[in-house]
ChimeraX commands (.cxc) that place a marker at each C-alpha (Angstrom):
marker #1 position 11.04,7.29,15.82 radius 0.5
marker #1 position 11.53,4.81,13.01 radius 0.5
marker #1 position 7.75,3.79,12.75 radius 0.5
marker #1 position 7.47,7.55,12.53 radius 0.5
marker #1 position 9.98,7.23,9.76 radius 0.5
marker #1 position 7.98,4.32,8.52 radius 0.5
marker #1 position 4.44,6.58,8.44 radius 0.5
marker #1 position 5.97,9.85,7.12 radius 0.5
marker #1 position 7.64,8.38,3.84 radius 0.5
marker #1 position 4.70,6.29,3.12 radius 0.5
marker #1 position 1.91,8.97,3.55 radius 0.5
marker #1 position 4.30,11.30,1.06 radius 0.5
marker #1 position 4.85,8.57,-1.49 radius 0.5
marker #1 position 0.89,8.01,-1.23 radius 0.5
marker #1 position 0.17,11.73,-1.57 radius 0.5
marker #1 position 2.77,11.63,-4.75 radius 0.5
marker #1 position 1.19,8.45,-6.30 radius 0.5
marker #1 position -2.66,9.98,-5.19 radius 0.5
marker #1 position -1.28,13.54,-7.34 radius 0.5
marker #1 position -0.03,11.45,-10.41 radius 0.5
marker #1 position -3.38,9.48,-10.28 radius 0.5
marker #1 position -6.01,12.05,-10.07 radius 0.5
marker #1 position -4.09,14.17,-12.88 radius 0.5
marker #1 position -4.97,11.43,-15.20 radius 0.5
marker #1 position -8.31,12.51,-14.77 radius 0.5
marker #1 position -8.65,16.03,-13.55 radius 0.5
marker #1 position -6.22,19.06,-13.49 radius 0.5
marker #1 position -7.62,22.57,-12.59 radius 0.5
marker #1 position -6.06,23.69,-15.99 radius 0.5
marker #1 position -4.71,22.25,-19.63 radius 0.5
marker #1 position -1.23,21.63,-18.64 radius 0.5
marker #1 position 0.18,22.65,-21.79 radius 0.5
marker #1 position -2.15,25.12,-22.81 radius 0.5
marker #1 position -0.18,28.80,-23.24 radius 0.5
marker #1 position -2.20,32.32,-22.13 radius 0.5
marker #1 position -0.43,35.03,-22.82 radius 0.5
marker #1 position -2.50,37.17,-21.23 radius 0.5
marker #1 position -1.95,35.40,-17.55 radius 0.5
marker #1 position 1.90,35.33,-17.70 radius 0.5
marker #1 position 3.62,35.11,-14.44 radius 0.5
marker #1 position 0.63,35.19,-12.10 radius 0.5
marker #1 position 1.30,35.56,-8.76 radius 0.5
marker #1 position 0.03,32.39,-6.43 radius 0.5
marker #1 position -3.18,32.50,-4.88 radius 0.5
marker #1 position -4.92,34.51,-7.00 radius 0.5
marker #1 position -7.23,33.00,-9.57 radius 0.5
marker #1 position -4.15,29.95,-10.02 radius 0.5
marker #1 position -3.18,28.82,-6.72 radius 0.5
marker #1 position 0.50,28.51,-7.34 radius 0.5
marker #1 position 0.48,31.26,-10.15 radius 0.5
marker #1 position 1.57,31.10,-13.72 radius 0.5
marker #1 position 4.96,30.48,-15.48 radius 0.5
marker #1 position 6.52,32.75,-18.37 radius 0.5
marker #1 position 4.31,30.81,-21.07 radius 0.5
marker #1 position 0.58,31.66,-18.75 radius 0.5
marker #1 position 0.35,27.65,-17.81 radius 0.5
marker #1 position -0.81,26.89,-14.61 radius 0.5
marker #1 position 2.01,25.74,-12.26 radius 0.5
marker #1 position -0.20,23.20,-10.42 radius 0.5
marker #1 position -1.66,22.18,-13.57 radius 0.5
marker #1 position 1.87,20.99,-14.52 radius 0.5
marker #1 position 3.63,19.57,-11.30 radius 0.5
marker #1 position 0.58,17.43,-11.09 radius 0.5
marker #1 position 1.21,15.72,-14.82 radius 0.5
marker #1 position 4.88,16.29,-14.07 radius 0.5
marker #1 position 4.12,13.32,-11.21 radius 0.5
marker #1 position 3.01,10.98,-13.42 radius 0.5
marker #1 position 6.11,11.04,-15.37 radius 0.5
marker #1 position 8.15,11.16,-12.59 radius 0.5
marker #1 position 6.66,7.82,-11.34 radius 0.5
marker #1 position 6.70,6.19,-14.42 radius 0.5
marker #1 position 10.50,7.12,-14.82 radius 0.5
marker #1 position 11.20,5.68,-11.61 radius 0.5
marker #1 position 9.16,2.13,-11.88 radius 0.5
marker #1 position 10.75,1.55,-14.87 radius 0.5
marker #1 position 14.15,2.01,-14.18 radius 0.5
marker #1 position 13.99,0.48,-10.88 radius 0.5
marker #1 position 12.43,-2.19,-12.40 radius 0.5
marker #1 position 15.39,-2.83,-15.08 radius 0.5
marker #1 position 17.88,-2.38,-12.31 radius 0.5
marker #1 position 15.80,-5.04,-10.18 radius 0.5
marker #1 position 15.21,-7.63,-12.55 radius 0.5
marker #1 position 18.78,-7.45,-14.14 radius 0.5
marker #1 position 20.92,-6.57,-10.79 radius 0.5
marker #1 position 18.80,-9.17,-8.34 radius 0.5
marker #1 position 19.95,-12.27,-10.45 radius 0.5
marker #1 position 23.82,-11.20,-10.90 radius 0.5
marker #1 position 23.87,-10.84,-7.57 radius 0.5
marker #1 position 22.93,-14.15,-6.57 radius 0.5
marker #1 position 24.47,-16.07,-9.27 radius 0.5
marker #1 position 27.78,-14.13,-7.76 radius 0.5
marker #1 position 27.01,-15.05,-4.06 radius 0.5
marker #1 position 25.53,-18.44,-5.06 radius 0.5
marker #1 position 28.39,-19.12,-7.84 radius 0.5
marker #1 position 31.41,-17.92,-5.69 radius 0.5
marker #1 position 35.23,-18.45,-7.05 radius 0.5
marker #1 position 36.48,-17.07,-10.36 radius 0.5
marker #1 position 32.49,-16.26,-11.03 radius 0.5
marker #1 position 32.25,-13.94,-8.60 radius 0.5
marker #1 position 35.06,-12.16,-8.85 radius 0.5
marker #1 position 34.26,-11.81,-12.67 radius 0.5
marker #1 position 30.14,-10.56,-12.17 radius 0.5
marker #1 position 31.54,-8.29,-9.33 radius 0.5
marker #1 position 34.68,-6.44,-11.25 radius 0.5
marker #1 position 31.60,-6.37,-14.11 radius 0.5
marker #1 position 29.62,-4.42,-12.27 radius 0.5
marker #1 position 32.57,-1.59,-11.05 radius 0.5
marker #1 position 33.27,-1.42,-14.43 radius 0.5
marker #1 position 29.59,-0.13,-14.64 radius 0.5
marker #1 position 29.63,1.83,-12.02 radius 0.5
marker #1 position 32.46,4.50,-14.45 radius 0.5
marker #1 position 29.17,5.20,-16.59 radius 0.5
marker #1 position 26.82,7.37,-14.71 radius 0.5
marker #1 position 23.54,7.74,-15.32 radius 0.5
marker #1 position 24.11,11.43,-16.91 radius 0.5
marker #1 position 27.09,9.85,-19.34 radius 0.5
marker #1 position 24.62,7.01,-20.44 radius 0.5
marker #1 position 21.45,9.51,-21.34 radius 0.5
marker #1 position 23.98,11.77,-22.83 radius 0.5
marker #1 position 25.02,8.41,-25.31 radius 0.5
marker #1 position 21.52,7.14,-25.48 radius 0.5
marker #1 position 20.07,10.47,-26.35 radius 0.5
marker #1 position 22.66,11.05,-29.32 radius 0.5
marker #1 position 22.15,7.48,-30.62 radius 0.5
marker #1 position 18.01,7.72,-30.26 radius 0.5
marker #1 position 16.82,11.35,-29.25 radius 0.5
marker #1 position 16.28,12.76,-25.91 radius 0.5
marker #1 position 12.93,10.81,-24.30 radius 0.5
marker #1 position 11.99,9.84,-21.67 radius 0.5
marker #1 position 12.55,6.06,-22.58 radius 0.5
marker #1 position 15.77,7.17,-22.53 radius 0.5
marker #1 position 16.13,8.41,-19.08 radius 0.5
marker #1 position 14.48,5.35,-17.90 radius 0.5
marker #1 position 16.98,3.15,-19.45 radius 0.5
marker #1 position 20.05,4.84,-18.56 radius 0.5
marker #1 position 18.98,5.37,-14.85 radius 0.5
marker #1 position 18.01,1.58,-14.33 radius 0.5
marker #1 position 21.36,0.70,-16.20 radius 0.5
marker #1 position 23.14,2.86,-13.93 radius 0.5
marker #1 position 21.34,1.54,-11.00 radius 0.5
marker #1 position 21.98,-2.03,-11.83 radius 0.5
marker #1 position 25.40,-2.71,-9.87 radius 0.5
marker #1 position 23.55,-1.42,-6.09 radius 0.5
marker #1 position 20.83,-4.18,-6.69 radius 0.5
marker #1 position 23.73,-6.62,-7.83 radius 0.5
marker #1 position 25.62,-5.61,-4.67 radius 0.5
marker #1 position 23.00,-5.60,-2.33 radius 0.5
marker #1 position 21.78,-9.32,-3.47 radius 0.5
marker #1 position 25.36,-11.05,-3.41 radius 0.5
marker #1 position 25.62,-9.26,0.31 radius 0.5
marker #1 position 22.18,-11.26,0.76 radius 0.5
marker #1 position 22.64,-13.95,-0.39 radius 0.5
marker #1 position 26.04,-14.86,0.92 radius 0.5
marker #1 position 24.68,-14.79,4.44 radius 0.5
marker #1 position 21.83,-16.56,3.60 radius 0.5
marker #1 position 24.15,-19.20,2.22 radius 0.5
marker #1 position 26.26,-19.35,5.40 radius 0.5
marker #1 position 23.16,-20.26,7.23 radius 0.5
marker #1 position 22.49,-23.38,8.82 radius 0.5
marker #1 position 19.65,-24.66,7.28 radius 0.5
marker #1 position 21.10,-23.79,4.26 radius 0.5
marker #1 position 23.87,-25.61,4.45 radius 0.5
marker #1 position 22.02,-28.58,5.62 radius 0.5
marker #1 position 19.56,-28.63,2.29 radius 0.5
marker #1 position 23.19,-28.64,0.32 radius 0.5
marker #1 position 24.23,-31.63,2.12 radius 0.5
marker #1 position 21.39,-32.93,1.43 radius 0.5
marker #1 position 21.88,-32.65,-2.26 radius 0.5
marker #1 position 19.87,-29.95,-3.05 radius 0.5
marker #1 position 21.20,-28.14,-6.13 radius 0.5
marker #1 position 22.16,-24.32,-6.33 radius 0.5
marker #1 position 19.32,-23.02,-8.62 radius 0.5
marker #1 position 16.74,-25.27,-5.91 radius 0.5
marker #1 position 18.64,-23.20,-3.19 radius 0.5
marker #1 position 18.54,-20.20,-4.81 radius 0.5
marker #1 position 14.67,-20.16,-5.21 radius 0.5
marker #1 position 13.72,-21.92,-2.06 radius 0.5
marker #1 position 15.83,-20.18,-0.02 radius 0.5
marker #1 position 17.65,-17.48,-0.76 radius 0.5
marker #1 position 15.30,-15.54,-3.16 radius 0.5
marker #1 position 12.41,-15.29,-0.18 radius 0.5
marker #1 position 15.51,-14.08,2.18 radius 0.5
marker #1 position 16.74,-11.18,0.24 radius 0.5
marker #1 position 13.02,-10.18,-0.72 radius 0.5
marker #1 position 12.94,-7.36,2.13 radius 0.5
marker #1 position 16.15,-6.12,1.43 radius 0.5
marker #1 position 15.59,-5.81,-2.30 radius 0.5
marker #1 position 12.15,-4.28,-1.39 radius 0.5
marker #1 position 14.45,-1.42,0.51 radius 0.5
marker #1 position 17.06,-0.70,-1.80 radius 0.5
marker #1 position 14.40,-0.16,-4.31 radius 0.5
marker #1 position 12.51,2.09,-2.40 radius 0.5
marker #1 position 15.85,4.03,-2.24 radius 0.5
marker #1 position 16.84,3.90,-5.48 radius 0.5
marker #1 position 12.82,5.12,-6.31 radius 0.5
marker #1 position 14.25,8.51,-4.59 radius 0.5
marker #1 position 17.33,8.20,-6.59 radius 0.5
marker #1 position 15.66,7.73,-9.69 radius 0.5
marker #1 position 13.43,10.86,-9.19 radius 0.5
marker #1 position 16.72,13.41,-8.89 radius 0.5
marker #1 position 18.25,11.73,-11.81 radius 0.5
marker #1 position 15.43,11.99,-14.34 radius 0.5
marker #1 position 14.52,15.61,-12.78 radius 0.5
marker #1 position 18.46,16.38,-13.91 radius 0.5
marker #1 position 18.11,14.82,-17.07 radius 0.5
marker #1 position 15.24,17.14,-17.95 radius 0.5
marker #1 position 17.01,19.90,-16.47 radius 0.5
marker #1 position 19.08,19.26,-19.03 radius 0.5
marker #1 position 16.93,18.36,-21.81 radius 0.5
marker #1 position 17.93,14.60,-22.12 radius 0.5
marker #1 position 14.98,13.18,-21.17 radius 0.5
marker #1 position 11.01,13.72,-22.14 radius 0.5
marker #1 position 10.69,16.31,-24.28 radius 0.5
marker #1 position 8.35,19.34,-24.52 radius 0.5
marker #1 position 5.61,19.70,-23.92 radius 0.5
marker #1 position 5.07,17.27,-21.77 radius 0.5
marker #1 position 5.63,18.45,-18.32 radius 0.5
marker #1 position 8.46,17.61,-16.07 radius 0.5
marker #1 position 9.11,18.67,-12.91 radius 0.5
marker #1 position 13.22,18.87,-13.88 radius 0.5
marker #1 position 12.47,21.53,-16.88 radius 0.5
marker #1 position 9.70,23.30,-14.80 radius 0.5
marker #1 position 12.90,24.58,-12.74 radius 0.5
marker #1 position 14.79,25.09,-16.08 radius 0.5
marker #1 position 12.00,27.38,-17.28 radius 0.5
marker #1 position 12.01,28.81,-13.81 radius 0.5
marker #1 position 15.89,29.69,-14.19 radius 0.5
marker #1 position 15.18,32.82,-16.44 radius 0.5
marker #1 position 12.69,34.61,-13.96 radius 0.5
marker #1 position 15.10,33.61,-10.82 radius 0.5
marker #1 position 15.34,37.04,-9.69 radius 0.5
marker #1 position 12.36,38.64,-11.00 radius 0.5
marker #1 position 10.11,35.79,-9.94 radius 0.5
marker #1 position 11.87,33.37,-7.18 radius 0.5
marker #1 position 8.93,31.80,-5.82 radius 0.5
marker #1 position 8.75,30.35,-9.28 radius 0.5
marker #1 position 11.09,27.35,-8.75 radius 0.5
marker #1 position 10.02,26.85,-5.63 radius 0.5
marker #1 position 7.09,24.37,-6.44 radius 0.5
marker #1 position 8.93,22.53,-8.54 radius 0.5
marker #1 position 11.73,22.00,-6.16 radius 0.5
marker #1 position 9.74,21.38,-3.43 radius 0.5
marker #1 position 7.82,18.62,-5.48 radius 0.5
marker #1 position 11.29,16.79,-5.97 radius 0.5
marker #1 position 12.30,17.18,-2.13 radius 0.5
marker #1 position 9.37,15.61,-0.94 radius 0.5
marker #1 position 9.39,12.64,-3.43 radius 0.5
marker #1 position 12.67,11.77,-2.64 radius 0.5
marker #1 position 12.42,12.51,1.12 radius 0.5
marker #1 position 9.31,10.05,1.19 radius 0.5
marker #1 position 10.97,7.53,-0.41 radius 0.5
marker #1 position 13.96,7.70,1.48 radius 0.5
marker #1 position 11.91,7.71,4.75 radius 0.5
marker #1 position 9.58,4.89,3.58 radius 0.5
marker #1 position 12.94,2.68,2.92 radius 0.5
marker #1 position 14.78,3.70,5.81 radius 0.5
marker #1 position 11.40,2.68,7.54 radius 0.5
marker #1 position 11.08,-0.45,6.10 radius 0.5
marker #1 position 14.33,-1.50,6.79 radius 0.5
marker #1 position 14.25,-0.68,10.29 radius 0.5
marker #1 position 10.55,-2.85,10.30 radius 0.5
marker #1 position 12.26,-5.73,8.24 radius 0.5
marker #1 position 15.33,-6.08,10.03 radius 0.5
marker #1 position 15.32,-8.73,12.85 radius 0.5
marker #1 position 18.45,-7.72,14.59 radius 0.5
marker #1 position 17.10,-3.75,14.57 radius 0.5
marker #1 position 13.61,-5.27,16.40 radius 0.5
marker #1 position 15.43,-6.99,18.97 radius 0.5
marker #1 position 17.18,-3.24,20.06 radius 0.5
marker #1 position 13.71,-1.77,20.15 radius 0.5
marker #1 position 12.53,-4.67,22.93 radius 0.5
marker link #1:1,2 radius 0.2
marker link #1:2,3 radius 0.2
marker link #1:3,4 radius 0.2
marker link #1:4,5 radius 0.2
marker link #1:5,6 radius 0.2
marker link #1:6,7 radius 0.2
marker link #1:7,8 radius 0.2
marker link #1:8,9 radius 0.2
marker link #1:9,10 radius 0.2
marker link #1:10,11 radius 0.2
marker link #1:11,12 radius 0.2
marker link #1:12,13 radius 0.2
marker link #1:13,14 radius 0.2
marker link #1:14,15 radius 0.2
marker link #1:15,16 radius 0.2
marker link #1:16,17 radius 0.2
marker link #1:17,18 radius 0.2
marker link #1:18,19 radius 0.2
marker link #1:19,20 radius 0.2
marker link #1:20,21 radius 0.2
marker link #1:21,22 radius 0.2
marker link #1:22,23 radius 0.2
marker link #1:23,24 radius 0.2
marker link #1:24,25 radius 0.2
marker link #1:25,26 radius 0.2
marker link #1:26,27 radius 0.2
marker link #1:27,28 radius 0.2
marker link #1:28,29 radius 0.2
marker link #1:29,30 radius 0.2
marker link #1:30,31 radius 0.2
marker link #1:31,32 radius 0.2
marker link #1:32,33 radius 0.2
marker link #1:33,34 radius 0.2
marker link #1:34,35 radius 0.2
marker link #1:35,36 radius 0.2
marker link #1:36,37 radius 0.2
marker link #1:37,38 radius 0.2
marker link #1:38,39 radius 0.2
marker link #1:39,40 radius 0.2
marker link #1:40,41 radius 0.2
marker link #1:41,42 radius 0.2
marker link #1:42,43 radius 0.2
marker link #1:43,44 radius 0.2
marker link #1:44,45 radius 0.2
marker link #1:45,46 radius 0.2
marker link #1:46,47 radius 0.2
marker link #1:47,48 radius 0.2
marker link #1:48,49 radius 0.2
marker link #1:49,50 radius 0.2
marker link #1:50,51 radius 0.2
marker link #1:51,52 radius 0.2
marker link #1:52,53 radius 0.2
marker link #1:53,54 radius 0.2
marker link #1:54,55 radius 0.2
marker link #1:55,56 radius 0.2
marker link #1:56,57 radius 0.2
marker link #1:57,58 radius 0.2
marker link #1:58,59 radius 0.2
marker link #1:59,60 radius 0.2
marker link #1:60,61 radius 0.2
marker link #1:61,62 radius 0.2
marker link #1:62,63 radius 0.2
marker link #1:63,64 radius 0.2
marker link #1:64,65 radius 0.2
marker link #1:65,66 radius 0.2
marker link #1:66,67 radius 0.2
marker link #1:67,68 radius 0.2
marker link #1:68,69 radius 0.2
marker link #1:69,70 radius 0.2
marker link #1:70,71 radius 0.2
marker link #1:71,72 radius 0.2
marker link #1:72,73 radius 0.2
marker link #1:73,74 radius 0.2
marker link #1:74,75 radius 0.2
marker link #1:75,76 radius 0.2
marker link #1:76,77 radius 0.2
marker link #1:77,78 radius 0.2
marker link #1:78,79 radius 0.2
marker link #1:79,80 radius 0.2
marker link #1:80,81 radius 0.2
marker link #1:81,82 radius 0.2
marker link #1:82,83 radius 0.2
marker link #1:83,84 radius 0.2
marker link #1:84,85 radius 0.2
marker link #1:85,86 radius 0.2
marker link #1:86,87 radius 0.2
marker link #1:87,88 radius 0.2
marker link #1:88,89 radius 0.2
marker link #1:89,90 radius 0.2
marker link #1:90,91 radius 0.2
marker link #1:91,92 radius 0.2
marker link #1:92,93 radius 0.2
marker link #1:93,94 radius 0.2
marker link #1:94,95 radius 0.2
marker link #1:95,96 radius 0.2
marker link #1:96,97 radius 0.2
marker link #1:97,98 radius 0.2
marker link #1:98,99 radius 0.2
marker link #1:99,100 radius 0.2
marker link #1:100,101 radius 0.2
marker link #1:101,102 radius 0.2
marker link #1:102,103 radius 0.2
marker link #1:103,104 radius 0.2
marker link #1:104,105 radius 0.2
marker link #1:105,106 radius 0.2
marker link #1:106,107 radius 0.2
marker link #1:107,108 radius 0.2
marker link #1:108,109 radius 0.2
marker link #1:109,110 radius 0.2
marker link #1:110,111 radius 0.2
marker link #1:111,112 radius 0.2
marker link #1:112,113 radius 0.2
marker link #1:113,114 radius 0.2
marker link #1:114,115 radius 0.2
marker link #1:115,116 radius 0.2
marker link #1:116,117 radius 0.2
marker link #1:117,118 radius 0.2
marker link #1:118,119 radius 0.2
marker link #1:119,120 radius 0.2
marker link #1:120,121 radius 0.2
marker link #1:121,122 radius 0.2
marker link #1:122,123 radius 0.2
marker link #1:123,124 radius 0.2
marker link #1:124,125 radius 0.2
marker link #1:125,126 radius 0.2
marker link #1:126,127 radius 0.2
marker link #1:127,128 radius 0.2
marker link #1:128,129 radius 0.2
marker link #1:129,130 radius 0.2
marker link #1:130,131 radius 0.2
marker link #1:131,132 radius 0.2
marker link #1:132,133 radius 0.2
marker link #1:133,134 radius 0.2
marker link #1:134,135 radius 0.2
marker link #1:135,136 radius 0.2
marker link #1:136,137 radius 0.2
marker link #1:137,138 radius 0.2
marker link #1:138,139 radius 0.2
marker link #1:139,140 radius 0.2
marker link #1:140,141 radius 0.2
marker link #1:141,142 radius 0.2
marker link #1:142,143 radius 0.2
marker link #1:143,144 radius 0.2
marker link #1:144,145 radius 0.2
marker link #1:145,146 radius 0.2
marker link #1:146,147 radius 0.2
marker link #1:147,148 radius 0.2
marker link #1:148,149 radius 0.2
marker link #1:149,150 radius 0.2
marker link #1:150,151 radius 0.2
marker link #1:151,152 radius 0.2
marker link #1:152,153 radius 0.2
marker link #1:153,154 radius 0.2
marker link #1:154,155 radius 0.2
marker link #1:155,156 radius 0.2
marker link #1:156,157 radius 0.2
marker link #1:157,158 radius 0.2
marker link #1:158,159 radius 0.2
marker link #1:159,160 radius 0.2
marker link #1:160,161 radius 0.2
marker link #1:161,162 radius 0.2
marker link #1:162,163 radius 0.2
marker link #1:163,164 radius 0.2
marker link #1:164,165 radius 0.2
marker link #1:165,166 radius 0.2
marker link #1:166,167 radius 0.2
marker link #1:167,168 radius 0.2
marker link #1:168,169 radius 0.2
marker link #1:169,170 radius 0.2
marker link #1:170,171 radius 0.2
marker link #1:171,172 radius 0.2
marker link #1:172,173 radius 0.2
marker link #1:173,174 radius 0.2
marker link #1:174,175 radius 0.2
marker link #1:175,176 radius 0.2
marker link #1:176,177 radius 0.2
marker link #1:177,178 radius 0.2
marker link #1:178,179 radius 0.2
marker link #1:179,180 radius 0.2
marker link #1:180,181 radius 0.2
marker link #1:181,182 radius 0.2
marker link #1:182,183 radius 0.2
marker link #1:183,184 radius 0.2
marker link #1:184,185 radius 0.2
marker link #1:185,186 radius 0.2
marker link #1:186,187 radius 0.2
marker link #1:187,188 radius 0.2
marker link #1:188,189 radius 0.2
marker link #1:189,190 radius 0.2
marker link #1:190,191 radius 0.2
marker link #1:191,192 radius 0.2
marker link #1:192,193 radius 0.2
marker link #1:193,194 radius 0.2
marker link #1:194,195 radius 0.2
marker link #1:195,196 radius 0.2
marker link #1:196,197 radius 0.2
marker link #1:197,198 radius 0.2
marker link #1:198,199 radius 0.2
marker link #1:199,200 radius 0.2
marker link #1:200,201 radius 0.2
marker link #1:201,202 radius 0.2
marker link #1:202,203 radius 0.2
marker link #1:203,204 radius 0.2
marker link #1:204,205 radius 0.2
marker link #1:205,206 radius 0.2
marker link #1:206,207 radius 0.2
marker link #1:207,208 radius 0.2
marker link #1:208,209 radius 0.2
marker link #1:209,210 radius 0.2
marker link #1:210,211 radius 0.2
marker link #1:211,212 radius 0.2
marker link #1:212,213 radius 0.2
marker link #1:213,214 radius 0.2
marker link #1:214,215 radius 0.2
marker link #1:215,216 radius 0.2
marker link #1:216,217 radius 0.2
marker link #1:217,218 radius 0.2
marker link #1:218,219 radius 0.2
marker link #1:219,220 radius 0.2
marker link #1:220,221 radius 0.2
marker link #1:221,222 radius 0.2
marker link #1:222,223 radius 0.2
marker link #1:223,224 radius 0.2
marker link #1:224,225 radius 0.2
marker link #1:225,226 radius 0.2
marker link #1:226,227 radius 0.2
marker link #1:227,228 radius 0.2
marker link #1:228,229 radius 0.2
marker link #1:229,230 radius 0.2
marker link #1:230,231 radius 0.2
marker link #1:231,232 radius 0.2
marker link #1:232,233 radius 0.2
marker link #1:233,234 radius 0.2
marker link #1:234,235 radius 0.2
marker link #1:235,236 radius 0.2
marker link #1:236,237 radius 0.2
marker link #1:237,238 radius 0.2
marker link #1:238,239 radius 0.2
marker link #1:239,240 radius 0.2
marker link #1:240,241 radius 0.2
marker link #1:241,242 radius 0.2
marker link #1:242,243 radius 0.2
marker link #1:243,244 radius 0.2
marker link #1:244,245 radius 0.2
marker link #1:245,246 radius 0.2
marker link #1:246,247 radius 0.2
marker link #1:247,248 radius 0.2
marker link #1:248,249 radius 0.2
marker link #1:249,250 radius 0.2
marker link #1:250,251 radius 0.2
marker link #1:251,252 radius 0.2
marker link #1:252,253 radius 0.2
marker link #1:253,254 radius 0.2
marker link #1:254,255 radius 0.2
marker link #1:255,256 radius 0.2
marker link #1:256,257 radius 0.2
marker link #1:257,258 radius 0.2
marker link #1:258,259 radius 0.2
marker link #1:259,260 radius 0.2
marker link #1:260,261 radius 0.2
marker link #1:261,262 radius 0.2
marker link #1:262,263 radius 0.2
marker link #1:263,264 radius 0.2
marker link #1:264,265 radius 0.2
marker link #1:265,266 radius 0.2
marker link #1:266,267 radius 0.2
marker link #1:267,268 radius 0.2
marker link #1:268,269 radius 0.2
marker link #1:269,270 radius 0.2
marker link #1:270,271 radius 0.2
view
C-alpha cells in the first residue's frame, strides 16, 4: 500500500510536469486566442474538452495553466527551503535563548497567511505572479523551519554526534557533516507537501486575481471564468478543478510515499 502510494503520486506529478513540458512546444490551440464564433463548445466535439465563454480551447489552456502552476510552486518552495532549512538548524543546533527567539519568530509568521501577504504584496507591486510566489514561500517558511529544528535536534542527540562534539568538532562542522545529510529526506518530504500546498494557494490567488494576470492562463481564474456559466454550463469548471485535485493529490501521495520509503523505523514495520 505505501509503495502504491509511492507509484501513484509520482506517475501524476510526472504526467503534470510531462503536460507543462510539452505545452512549451505544442498545444492543440493558441491558448489565448478568442473565437467568438466557437463560444461554449461542448467537449468532444471538434475541442476535446470544449470551449469557454471567450471560444478558447479549454485544453489549450489547462495545459499552459501547468506550466505556471509549476513554476509557482518551485519557486516558492524553493524560498521557503532555502530560508526555513537554515533557521531551523541554527535553532536546533544553537539551542537556549536562540531558539526560543528563531522559534517565537517564526509563530509570529505564521499570523500572515499566504492570502494576507499577496493581498500586501499585490497593493505595494501589482498582482503577478512573482507575487504569489513570494508570498506563498514566505508563508511556507516557518513548516521548513519547524520541520529542520525537529531534525536536527535528534540528529544532535545521537551518539555519534555527540562523540564528534567531544571531540572538538565545532557546530557549523556538525551542522554540515552531520546533520544537513540527516534531515535531507525529511526536507525532501515536506517539500513535496508543501509543492501540493503551493498549487491550492496560487490557484486561490488567481481565483482572486492576486496573482498572474490575464491573459496568461491559470488554472485558479479558469474556474473564476467558469463561475458565470455554473449553471448553464457546469462541466465547465470541472477541468480546471480536476487539474488542481490531481496535482495536489500526486504530490501529497508522492510525499506521503517517500516518507514511508525514507523512514527507517516505518521499514522495520513492513519486515
Amino acid at each position: 500500500m505505501r509503495r502504491t502510494s509511492l507509484v501513484v503520486g509520482a506517475v501524476l506529478v510526472a504526467a503534470t510536469v510531462a503536460v507543462a513540458l510539452v505545452s512549451f512546444f505544442w498545444t492543440p490551440y493558441d491558448p489565448v486566442r478568442v473565437d467568438p464564433t466557437a463560444v461554449l463548445q461542448p467537449p468532444f466535439t471538434t475541442h476535446l474538452l470544449g470551449t469557454d465563454g471567450f471560444g478558447i480551447d479549454v485544453v489549450s489552456r489547462i495545459m499552459v495553466g501547468a506550466q505556471t502552476t509549476l513554476l509557482v510552486g518551485v519557486i516558492a518552495v524553493g524560498i521557503a527551503a532555502v530560508c526555513g532549512v537554515p533557521i531551523g538548524v541554527l535553532s536546533g543546533v544553537a539551542g537556549g535563548w536562540v531558539s526560543e527567539v528563531v522559534m517565537r519568530a517564526t509563530d509570529v509568521l505564521y499570523a500572515f497567511p499566504a492570502l494576507l501577504l499577496a493581498i500586501l504584496l499585490a497593493a505595494a507591486f501589482g498582482a503577478s505572479t512573482w507575487t504569489a510566489m513570494v508570498a506563498i514561500g514566505i508563508a511556507t517558511i516557518p513548516a521548513f523551519a519547524r520541520v529542520a529544528r525537529a531534525g536536527t535536534l535528534q540528529v544532535m542527540a545521537s551518539d555519534y554526534v555527540l562523540a564528534a562534539r567531544a571531540a572538538g568538532t565545532g557546530r557549523l562542522a556538525v551542522a554540515t557533516r552531520h546533520i544537513l545529510p540527516n534531515v535531507a529526506p525529511v526536507i525532501g518530504v515536506q517539500a513535496s507537501v508543501a509543492f501540493g500546498i503551493a498549487i491550492l494557494a496560487e490557484a486561490a490567488l488567481s481565483y482572486l486575481g492576486l496573482a498572474t494576470p490575464p491573459p496568461t492562463p491559470t488554472w485558479g481564474r479558469m474556474l473564476r471564468d467558469a463561475q458565470t456559466y455554473l449553471f448553464s454550463d457546469p462541466v465547465l469548471a470541472l477541468w480546471p478543478g480536476l487539474a488542481i485535485a490531481l496535482a495536489v493529490l500526486g504530490f501529497n501521495l508522492l510525499g506521503d510515499g517517500l516518507r514511508d520509503a525514507l523512514d527507517p523505523r516505518l521499514r522495520e514495520r513492513t519486515r
